[in-house]
N, C-alpha and C positions, 0 to 999 in steps of 0.2 A: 584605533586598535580594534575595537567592535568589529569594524564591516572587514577586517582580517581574519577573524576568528569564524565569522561567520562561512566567510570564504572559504576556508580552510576547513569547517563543519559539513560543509556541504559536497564539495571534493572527496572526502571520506567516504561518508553516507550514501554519494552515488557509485565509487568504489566498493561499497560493501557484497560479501556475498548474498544477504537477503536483497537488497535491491537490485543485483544481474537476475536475481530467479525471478522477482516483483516482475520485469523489464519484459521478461519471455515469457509470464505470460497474462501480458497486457495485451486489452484489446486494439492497446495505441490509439485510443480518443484522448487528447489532451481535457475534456472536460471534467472535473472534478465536483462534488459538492461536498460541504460539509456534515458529517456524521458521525458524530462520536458514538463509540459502543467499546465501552472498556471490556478486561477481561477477557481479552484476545491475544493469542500466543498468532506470530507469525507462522508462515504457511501456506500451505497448496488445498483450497477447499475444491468441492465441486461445482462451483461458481467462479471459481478464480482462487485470485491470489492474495493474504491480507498480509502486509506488510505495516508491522505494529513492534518497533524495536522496544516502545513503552509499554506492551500489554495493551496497546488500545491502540484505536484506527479513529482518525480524524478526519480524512478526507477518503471518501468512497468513489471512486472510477464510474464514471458514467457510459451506460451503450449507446451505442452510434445513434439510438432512433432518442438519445436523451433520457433513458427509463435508468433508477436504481435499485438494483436488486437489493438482494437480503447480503448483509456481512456477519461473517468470520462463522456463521452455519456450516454445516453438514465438511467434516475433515474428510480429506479424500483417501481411499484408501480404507476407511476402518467402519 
């Protein structure tokens, strides 16, 4: 019943609207690291995109050359 739910969780979450906008604008490196920085509302920074349905981001997007930027800094726009 678990790995239904899961299945089912995960279906959702990649239909959501914050993760189509997460999606576009990804650098599309599959590589991830772990980074937790709570107290992050999702959204469009000047860096990218944090994608934080909990108010926090757990895994930050890595650039092509492997480097991790700074998260959920500078909101774009204000």
């Amino acid at each position: 019943m678990l790995p239904v739910i899961l299945i089912a969780g995960l279906l959702v979450g990649v239909n959501s609207q914050s993760y189509q906008e997460f999606s576009r604008h990804s650098n599309g490196n599959a590589s991830y690291q772990i980074s937790f920085v709570g107290d992050c509302p999702t959204g469009k920074r000047d860096t990218g995109f944090a994608l934080a349905p909990g108010k926090f981001v757990l895994f930050k997007q890595r650039g092509h050359d492997g480097s991790v930027g700074k998260t959920c800094l500078d909101m774009a726009g204000k």
